[in-house]
VOMARLO-516554 format. One record per residue: residue in one letter; z, y, x of N, C-alpha, C, CB in turn. Coordinates in steps of 0.05 Angstrom, whole numbers, padded with zeros to 5 digits, always signed. Last residue first. Glycine has a CB too. Example, Ala and Ser with C-alpha at 12.3 -4.5 7.8 and 13.67 -1.06 7.14 Angstrom:
<sites>
S+00142-00045+00257+00143-00021+00273+00157+00001+00258+00114-00012+00282
A+00156-00114+00264+00156-00090+00246+00156-00066+00264+00181-00089+00226
</sites>
This chain:
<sites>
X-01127-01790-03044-01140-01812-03041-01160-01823-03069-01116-01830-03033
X-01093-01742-03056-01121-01738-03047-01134-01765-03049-01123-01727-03017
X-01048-01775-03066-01057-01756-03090-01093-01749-03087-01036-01723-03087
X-01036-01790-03009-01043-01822-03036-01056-01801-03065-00998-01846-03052
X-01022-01745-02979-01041-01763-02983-01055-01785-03002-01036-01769-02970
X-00974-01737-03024-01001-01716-03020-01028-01737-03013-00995-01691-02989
X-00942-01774-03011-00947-01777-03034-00972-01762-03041-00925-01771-03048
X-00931-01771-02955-00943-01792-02968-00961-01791-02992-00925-01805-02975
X-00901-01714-02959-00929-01717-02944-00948-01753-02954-00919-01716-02904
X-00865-01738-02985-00878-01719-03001-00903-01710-02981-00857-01694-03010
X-00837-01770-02945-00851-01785-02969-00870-01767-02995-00823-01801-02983
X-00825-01739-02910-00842-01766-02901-00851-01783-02923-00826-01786-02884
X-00794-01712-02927-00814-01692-02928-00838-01715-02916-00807-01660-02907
X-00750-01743-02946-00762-01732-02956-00787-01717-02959-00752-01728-02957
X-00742-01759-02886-00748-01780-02898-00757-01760-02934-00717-01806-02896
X-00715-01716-02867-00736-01725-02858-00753-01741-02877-00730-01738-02837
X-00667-01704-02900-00692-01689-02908-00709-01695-02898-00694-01667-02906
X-00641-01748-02880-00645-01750-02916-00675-01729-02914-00609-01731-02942
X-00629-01729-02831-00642-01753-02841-00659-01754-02868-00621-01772-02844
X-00592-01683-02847-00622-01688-02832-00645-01712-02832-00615-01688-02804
X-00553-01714-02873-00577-01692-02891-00608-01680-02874-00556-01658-02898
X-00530-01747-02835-00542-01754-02866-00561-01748-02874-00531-01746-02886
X-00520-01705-02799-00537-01720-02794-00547-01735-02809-00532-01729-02781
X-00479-01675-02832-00507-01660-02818-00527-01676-02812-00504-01646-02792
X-00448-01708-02834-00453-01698-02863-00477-01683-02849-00426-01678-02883
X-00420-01713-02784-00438-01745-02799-00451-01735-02813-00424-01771-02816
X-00396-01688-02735-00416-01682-02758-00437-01694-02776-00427-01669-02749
X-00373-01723-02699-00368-01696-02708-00378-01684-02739-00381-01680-02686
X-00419-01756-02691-00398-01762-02698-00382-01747-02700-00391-01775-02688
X-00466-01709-02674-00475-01740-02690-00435-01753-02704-00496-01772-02654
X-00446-01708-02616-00449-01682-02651-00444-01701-02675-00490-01664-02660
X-00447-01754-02584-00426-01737-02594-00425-01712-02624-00421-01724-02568
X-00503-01756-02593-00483-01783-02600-00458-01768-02608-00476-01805-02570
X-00519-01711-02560-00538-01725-02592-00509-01737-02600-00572-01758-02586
X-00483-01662-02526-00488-01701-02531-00493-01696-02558-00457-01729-02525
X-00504-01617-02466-00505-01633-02503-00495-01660-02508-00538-01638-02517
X-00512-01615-02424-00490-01583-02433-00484-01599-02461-00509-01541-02438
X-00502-01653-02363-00519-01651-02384-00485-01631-02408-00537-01694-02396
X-00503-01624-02294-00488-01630-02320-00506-01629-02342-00465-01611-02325
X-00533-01598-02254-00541-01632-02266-00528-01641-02280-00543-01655-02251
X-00509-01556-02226-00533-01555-02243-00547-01580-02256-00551-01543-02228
X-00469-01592-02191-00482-01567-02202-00509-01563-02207-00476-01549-02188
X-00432-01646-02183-00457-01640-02201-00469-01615-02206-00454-01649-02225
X-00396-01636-02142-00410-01648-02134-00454-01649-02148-00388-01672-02138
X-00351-01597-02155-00372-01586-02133-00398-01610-02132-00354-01583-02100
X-00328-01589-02220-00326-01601-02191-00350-01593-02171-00327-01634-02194
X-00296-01549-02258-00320-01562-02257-00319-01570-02225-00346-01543-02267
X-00260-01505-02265-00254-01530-02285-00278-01558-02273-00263-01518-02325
X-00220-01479-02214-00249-01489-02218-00252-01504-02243-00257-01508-02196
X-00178-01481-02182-00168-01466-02202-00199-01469-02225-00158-01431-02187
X-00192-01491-02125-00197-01467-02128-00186-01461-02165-00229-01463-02119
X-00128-01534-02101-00164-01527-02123-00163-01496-02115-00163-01532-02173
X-00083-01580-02074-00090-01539-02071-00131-01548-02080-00081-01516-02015
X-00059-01637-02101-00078-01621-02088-00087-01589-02092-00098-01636-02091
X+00014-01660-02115-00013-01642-02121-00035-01643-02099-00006-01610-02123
X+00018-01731-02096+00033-01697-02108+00011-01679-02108+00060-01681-02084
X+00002-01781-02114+00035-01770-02109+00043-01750-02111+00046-01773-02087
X-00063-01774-02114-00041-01796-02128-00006-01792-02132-00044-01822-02109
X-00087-01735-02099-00068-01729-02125-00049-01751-02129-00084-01725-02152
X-00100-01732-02035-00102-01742-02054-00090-01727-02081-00094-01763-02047
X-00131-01717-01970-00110-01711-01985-00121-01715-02019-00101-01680-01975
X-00143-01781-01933-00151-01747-01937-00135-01745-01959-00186-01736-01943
X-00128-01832-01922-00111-01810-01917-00120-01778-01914-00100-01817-01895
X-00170-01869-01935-00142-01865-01949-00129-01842-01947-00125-01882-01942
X-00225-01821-01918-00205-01849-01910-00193-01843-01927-00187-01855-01883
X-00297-01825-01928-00271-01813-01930-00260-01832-01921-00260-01803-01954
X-00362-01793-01915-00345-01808-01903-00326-01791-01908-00349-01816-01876
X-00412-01785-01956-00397-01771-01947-00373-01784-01941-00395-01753-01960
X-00446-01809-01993-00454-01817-01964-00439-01800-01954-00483-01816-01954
X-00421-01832-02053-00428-01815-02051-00436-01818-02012-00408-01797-02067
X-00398-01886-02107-00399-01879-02081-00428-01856-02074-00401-01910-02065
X-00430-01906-02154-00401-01892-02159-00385-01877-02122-00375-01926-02175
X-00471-01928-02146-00472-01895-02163-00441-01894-02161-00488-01892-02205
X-00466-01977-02122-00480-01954-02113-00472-01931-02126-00506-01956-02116
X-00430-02002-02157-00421-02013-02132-00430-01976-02115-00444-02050-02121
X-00468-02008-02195-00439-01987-02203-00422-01988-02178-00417-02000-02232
X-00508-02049-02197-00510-02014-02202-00485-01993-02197-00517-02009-02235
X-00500-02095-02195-00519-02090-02186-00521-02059-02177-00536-02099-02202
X-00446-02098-02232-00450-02107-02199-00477-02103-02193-00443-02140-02190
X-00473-02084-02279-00447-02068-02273-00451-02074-02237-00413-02083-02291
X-00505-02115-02298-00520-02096-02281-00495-02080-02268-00543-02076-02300
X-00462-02166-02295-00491-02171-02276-00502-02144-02269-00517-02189-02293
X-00435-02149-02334-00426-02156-02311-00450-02147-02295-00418-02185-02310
X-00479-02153-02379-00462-02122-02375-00446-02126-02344-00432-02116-02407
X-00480-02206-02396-00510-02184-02376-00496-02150-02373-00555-02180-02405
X-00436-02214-02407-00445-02230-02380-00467-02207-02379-00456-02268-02382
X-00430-02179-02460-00409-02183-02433-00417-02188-02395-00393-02212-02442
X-00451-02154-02504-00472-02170-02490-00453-02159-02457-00513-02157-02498
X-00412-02123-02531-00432-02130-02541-00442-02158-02525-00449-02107-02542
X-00387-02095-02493-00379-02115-02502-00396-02138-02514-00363-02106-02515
X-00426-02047-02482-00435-02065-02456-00411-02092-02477-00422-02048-02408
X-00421-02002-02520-00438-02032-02536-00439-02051-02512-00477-02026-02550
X-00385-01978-02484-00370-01992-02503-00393-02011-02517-00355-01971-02523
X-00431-01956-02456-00414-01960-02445-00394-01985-02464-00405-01933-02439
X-00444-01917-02508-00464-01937-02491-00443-01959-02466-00493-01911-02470
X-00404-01884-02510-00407-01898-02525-00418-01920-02518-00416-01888-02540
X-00399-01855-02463-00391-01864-02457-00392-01891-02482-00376-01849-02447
X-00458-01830-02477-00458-01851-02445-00429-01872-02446-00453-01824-02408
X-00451-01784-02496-00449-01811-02509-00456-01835-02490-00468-01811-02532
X-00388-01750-02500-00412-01756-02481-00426-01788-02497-00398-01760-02442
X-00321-01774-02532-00336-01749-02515-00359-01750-02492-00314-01737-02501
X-00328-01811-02587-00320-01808-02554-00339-01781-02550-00331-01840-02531
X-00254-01814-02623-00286-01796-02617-00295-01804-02580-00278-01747-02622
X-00219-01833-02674-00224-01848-02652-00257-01832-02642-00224-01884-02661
X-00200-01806-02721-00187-01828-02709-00194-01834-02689-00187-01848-02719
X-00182-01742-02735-00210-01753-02728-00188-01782-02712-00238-01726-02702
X-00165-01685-02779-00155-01709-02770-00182-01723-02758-00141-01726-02795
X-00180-01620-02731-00197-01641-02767-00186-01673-02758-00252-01644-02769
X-00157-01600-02703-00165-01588-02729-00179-01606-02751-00185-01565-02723
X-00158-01642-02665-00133-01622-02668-00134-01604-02698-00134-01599-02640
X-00206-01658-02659-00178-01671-02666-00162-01656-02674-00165-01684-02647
X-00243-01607-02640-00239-01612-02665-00214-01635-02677-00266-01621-02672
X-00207-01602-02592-00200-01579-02607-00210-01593-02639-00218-01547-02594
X-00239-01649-02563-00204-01643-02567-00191-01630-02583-00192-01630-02550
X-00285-01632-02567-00280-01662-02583-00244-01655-02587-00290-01699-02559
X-00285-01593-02536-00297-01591-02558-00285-01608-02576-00324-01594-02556
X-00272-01616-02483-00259-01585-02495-00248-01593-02527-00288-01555-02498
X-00323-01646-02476-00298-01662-02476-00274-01638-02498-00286-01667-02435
X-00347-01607-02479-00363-01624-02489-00338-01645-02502-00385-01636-02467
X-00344-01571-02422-00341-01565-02456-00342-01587-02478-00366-01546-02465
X-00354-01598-02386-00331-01603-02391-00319-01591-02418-00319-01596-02368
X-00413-01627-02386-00394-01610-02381-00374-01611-02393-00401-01589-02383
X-00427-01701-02361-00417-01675-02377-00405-01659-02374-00408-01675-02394
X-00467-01745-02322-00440-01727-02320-00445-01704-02345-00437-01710-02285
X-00491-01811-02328-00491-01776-02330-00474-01762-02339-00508-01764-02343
X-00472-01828-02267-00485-01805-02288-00489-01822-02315-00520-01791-02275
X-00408-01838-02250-00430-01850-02254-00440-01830-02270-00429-01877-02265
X-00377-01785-02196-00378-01801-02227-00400-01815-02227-00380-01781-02256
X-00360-01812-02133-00367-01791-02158-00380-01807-02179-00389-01766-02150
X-00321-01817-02078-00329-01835-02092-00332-01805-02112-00311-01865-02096
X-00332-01808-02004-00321-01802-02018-00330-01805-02049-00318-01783-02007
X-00317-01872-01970-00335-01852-01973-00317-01836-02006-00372-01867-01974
X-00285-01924-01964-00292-01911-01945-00309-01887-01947-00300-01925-01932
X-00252-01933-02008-00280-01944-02007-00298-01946-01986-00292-01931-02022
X-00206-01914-02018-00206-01934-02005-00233-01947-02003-00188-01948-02015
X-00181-01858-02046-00212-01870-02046-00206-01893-02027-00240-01847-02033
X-00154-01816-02096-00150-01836-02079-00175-01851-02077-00129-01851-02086
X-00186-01753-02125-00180-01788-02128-00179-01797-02095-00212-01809-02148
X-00209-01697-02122-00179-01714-02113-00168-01741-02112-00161-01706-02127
X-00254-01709-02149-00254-01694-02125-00226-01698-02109-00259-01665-02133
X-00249-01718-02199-00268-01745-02172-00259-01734-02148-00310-01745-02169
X-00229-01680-02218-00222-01695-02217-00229-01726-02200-00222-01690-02235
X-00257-01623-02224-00252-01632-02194-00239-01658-02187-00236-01614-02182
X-00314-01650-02266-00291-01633-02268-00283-01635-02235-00266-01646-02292
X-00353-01670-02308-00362-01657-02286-00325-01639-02283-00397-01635-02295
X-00343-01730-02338-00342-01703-02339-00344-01694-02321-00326-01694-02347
X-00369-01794-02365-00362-01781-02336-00361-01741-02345-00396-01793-02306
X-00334-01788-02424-00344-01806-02405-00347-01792-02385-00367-01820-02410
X-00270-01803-02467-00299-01787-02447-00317-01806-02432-00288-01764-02418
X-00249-01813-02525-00258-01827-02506-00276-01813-02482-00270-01848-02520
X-00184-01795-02562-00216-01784-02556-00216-01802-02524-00221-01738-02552
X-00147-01809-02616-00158-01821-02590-00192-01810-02580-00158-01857-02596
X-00103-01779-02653-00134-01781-02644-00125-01800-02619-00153-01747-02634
X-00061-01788-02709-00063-01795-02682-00092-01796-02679-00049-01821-02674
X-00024-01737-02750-00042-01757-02748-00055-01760-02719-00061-01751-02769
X+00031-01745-02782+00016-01734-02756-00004-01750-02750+00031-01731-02731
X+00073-01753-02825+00051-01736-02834+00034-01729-02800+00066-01704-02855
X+00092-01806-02836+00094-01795-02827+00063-01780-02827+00107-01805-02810
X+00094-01864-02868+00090-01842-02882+00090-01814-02870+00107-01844-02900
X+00102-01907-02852+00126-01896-02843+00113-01878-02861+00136-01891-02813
X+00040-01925-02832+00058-01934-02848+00085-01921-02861+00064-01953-02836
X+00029-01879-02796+00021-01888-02826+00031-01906-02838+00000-01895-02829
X+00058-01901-02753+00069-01870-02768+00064-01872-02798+00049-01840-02757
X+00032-01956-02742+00067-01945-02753+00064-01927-02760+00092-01941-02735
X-00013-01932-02735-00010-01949-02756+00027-01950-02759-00028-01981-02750
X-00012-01906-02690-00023-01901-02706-00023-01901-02733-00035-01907-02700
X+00013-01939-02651+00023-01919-02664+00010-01912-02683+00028-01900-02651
X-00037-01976-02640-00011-01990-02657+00003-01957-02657+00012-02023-02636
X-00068-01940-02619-00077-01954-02649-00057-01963-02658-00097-01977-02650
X-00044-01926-02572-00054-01912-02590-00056-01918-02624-00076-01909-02579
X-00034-01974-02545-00016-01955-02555-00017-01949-02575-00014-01937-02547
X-00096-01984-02538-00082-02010-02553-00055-01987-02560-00073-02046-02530
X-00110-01938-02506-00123-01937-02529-00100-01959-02548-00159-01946-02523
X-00073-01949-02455-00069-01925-02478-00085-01935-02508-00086-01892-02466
X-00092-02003-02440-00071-01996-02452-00062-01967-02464-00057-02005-02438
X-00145-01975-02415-00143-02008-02440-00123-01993-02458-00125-02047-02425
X-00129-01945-02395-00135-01930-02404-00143-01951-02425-00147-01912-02391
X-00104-01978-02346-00093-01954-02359-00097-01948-02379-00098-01935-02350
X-00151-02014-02333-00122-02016-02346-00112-02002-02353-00106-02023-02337
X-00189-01972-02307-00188-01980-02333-00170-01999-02353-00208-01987-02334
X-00150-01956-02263-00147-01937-02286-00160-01951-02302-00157-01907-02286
X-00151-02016-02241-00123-01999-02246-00128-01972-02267-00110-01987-02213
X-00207-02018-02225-00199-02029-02240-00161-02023-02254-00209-02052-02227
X-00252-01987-02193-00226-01975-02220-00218-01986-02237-00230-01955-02238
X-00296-02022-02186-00274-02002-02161-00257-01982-02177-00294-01979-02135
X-00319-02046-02244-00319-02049-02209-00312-02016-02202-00356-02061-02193
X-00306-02024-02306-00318-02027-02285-00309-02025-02253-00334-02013-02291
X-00288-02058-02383-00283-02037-02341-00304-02039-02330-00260-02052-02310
X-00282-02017-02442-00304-02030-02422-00296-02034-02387-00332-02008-02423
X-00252-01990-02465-00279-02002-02477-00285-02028-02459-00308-01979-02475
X-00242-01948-02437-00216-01965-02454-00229-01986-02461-00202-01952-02483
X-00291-01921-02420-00270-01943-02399-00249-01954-02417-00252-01926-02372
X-00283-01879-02445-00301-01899-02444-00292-01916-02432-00324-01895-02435
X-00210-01855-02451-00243-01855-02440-00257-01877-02442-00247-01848-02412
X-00164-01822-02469-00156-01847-02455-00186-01845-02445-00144-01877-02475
X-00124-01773-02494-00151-01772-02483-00149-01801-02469-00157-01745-02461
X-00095-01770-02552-00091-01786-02532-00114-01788-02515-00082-01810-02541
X-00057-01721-02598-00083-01726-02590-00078-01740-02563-00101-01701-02589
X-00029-01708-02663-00018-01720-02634-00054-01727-02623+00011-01758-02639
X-00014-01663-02699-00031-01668-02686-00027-01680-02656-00044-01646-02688
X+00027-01655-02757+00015-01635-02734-00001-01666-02721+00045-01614-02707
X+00095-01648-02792+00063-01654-02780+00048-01643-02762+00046-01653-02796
X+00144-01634-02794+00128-01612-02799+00104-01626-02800+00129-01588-02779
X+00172-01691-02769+00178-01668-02790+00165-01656-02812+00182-01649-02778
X+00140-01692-02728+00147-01720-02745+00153-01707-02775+00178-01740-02731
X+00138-01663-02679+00119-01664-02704+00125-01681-02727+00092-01671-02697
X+00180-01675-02640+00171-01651-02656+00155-01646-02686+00157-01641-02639
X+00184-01729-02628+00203-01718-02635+00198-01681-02655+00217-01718-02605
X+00123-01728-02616+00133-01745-02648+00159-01729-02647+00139-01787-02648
X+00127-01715-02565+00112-01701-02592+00122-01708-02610+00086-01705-02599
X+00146-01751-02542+00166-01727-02538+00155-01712-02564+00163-01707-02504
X+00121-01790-02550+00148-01799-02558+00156-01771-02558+00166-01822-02539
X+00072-01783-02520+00075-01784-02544+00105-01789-02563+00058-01800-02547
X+00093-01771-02460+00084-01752-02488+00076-01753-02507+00072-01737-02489
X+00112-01825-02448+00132-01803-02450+00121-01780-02480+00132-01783-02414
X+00059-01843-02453+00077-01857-02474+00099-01839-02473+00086-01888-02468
X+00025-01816-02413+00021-01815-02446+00044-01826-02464-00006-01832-02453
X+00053-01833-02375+00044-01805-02381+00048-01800-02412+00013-01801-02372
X+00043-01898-02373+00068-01880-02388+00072-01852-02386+00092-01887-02379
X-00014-01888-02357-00005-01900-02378+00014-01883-02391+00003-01924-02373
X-00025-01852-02309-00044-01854-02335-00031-01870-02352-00072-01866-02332
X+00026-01862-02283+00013-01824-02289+00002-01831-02310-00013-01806-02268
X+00035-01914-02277+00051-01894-02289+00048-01865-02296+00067-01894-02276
X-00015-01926-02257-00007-01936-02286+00018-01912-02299+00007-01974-02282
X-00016-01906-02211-00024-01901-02218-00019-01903-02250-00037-01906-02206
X+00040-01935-02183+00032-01901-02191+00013-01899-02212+00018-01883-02167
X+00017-01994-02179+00040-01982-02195+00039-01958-02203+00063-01983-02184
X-00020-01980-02142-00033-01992-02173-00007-01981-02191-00039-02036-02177
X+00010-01964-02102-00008-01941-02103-00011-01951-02145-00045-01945-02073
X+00035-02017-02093+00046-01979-02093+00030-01961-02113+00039-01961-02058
X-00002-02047-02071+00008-02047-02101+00022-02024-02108+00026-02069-02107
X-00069-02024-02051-00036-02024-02041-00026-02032-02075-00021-01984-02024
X-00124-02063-02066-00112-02036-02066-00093-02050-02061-00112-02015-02087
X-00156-02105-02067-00149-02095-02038-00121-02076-02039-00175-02077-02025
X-00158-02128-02113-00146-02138-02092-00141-02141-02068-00147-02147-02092
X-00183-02088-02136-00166-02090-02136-00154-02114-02126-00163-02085-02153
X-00223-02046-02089-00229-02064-02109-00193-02074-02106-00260-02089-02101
X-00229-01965-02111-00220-01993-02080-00225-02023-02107-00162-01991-02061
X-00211-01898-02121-00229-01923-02118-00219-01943-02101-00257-01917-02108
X-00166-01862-02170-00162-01888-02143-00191-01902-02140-00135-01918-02153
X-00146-01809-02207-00160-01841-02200-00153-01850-02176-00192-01843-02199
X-00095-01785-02257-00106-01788-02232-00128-01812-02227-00084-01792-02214
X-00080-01754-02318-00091-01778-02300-00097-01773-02272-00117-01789-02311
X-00056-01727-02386-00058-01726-02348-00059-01752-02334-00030-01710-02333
X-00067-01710-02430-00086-01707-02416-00086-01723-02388-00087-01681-02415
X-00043-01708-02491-00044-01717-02476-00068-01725-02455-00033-01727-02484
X-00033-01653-02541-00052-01666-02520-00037-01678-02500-00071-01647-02506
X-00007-01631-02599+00008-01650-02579-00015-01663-02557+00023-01675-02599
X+00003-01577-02647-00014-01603-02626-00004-01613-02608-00038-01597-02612
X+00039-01544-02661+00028-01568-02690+00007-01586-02671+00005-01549-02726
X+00111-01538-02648+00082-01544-02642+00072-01556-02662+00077-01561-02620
X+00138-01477-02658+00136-01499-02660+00111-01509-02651+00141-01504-02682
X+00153-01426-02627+00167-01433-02641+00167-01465-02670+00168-01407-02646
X+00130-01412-02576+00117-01405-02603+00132-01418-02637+00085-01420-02599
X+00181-01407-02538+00152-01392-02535+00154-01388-02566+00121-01412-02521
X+00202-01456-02553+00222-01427-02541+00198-01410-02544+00238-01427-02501
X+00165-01499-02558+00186-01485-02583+00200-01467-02574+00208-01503-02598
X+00151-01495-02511+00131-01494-02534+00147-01483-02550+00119-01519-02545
X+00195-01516-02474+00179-01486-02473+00167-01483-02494+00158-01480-02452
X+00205-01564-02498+00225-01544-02506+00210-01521-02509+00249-01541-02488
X+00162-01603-02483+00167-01588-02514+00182-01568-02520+00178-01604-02532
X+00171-01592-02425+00141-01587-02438+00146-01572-02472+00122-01623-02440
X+00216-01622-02425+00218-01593-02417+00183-01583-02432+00222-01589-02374
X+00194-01670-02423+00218-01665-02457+00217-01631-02448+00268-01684-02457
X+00179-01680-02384+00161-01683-02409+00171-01668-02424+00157-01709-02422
X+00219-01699-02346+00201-01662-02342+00185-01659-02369+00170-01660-02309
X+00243-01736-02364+00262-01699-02379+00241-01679-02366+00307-01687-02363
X+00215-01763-02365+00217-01769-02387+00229-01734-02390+00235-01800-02394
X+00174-01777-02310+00196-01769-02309+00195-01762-02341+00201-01749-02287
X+00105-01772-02303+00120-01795-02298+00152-01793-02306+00116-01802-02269
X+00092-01719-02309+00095-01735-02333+00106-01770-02324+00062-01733-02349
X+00120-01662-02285+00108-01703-02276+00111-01712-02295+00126-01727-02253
X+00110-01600-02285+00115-01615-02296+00104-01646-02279+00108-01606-02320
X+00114-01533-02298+00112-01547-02272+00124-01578-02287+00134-01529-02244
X+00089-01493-02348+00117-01518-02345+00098-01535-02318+00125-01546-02387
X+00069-01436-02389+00066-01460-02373+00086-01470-02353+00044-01459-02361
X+00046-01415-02441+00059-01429-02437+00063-01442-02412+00056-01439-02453
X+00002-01363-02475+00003-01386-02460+00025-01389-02439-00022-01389-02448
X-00048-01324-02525-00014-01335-02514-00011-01363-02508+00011-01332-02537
X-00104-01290-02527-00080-01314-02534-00062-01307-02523-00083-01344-02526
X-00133-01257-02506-00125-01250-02527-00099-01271-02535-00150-01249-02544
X-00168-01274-02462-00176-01273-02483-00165-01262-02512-00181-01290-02481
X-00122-01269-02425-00150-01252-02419-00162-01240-02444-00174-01272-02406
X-00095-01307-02436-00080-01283-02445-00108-01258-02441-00047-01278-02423
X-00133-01346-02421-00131-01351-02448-00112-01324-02464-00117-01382-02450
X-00139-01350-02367-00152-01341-02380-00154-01340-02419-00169-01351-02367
X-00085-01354-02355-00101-01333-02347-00112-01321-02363-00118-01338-02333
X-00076-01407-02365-00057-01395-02374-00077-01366-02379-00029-01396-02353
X-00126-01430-02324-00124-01438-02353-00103-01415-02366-00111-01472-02355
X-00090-01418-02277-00117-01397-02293-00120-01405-02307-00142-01390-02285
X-00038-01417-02247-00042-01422-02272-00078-01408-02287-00014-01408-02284
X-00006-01428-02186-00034-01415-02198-00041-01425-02225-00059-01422-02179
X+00031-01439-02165+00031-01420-02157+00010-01398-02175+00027-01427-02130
X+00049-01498-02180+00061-01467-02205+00047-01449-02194+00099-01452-02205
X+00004-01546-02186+00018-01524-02171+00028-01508-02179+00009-01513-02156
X+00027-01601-02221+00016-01576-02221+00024-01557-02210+00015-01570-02239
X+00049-01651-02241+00063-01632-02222+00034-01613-02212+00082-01652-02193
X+00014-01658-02287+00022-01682-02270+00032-01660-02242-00009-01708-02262
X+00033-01613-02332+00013-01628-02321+00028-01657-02293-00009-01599-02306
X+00021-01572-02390+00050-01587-02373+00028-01608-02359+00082-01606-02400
X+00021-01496-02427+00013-01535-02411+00029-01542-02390-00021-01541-02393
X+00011-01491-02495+00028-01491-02466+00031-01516-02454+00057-01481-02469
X-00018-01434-02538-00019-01461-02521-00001-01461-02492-00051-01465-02512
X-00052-01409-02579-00028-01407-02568-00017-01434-02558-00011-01394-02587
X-00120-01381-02581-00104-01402-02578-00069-01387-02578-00115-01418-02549
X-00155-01343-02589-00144-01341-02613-00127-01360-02614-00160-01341-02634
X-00189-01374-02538-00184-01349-02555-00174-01359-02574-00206-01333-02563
X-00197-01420-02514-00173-01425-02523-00170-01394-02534-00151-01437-02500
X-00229-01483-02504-00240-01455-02513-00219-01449-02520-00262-01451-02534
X-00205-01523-02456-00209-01518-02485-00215-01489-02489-00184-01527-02501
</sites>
């Protein structure tokens, strides 16, 4: 997240303490930043996340939930171990930190935000355990949503959806594929995703996806059976890379991986798309109205010229 003028404190899926550059770069900039060696699998490393916030800055008004790992393999190969983990990082990740937020914000209000992804939408072949995951965040999501609002509680709940992001996150996934596995294109920068987070956080927003690939992705309900058919024709290939891996190169699934600290992954350089049409477009409906509106104005006062000459 663009985090000048931030005050922010992060808590991650056990995160190396040694090296904080997110933290870095945000005191670089002028901010103030927070940070908590943390497993969001574990309910009191979560609850430590909120304390530092309120020992630091003395309350929170945002609440991000971020932290996932992957896994390629088809699911009735994978280890059940492994499916169990996984659910518990990407699901009840989120359900610790939204319970730990609410304890905070319920009060004061503020800003509960649930990154779940295109994939809540939609699965696809060799991730079938994170798009369960990320089914069941979004279904969370919506039923909290609607309790608070009911309840009259003043926090209002995002659900931002991504789609493939150019990050090191492919880069640590558990792979059982035999090669090392990368995003389906087209990959976004990771501003893009940033972007959508920070506007939740500042402008109530119910449900955004980040990239619009991943939107496209969500009309595959639409039309199920011919969404199968190219899914197995296509997603078998683009999600696998010709670089031989095993199970046992070093993963995230259980405990950290040593990064360069990088927000962006090694695989897409220079082939990140920097824009999404789709994404502005839903950010900014009242721009796209009036763009419209003035097309269609100057399409009918060029009309009207012609038909004057006629």
């Amino acid at each position: 997240m663009r985090a000048t003028r931030s005050r922010v404190s992060f808590g991650g899926h056990r995160e190396i303490p040694a090296s904080s550059p997110a933290c870095d770069d945000i005191r670089r900039d002028g901010g103030r930043a927070a940070y908590v060696v943390a497993d969001v699998t574990n309910p009191d490393d979560v609850k430590r996340i909120g304390e530092t916030a309120i020992a630091e800055f003395g309350r929170i008004d945002t609440w991000v939930n971020n932290a996932a790992v992957s896994m390629y393999g088809k699911t009735h190969e994978l280890p059940i171990e492994d499916m169990r983990r996984q659910m518990d990082v990407n699901f009840w990740g989120h359900v610790y930190g939204s319970r730990e937020a609410l304890r905070h914000l319920r009060e004061r209000g503020g800003a509960l935000v649930n990154v779940a992804s295109g994939l809540a939408d939609r699965a696809v072949p060799l991730q079938g355990i994170y798009c369960a995951a990320k089914h069941a965040i979004k279904a969370f999501t919506d039923a909290m949503r609607m309790e608070l609002e009911e309840e009259g509680i003043p926090v209002s709940v995002s659900l931002v959806k991504p789609a493939s992001i150019d990050t090191p996150f492919f880069e640590k996934a558990k792979t059982y594929i035999g090669v090392e596995p990368q995003p389906v294109p087209p990959v976004y920068a990771p501003e893009i995703a940033a972007d959508v987070i920070l506007r939740c956080a500042e402008k109530p927003t119910r449900e955004v996806f980040a990239g619009g690939a991943a939107e496209l992705i969500a009309l595959a309900r639409l039309a199920p059976r011919i969404a199968d058919l190219y899914m197995e024709k296509m997603l078998f290939k683009q999600q696998r890379t010709s670089v031989p891996a095993s199970p046992d190169r070093p993963a995230n699934l259980y405990a950290p991986v040593a990064h360069d600290g990088g927000e962006r992954g090694h695989t897409w350089k220079g082939r990140t798309k920097g824009t999404s049409a789709l994404t502005f477009a839903q950010l900014h409906p009242l721009a796209v109205v009036g763009a419209v509106g003035g097309f269609f104005t100057l399409l009918g006062l060029a009309t009207l010229r012609r038909y004057a000459r006629s």
